[in-house]
C-alpha positions in Angstrom: 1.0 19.3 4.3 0.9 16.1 3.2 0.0 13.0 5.6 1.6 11.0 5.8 4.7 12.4 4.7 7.4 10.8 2.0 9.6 10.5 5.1 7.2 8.4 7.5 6.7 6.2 4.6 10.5 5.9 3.6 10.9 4.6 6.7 9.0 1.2 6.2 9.2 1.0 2.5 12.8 1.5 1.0 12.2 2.3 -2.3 9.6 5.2 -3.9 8.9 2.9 -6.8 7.9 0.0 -4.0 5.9 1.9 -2.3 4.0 3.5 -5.2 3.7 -0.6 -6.4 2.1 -1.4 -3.1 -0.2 1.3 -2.5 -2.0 1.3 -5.6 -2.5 -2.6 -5.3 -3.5 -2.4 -1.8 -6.1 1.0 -3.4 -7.4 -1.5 -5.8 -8.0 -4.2 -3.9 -9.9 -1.8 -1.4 -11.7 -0.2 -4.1 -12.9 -3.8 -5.9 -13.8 -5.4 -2.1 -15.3 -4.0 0.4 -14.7 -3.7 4.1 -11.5 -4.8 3.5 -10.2 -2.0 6.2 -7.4 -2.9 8.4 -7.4 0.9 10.4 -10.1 1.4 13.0 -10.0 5.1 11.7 -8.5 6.7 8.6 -7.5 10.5 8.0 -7.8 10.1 4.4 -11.4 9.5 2.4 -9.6 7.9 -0.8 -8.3 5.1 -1.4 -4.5 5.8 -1.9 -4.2 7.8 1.1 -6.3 4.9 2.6 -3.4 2.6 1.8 -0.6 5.2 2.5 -1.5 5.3 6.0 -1.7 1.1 6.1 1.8 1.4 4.7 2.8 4.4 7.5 1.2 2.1 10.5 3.5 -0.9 9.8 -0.2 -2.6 8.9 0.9 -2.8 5.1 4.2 -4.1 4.1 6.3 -5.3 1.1 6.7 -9.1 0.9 10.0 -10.5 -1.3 8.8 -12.7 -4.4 10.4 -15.6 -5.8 11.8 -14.8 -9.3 10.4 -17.3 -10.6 7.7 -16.4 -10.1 4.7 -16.3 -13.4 2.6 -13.4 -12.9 -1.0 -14.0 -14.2 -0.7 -11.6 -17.3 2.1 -13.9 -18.2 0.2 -16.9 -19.1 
């Protein structure tokens, strides 16, 4: 069984594509800086479940850009 499950995570991202976008960010960004933790305790030893289980806590959420926004591979 999966934790935490597609369901748990539906409910506080609305979109698969989202929340595959924001967990591998938030797996990078753990991955490249350290102690960068915002669990006391985790279930999961990697990275992406790391940041699944941010998402599933309500710790990790998706913020709304402005469209106009330049992205740094665009300059």
């Amino acid at each position: 069984m999966l934790y935490p499950s597609v369901d748990a995570l539906k409910k506080e991202i609305d979109s698969k594509y989202s929340l595959v976008s924001l967990a591998s960010k938030r797996a990078r960004q753990m991955q490249e800086e350290q102690d960068t933790e915002r669990l006391h305790k985790y279930v999961s030893h990697k990275y992406v479940g790391k940041a699944l289980e941010e998402v599933a806590a309500g710790v990790l959420t998706k913020v709304s850009q402005d469209e106009s926004a330049v992205y740094e591979d665009e300059i």
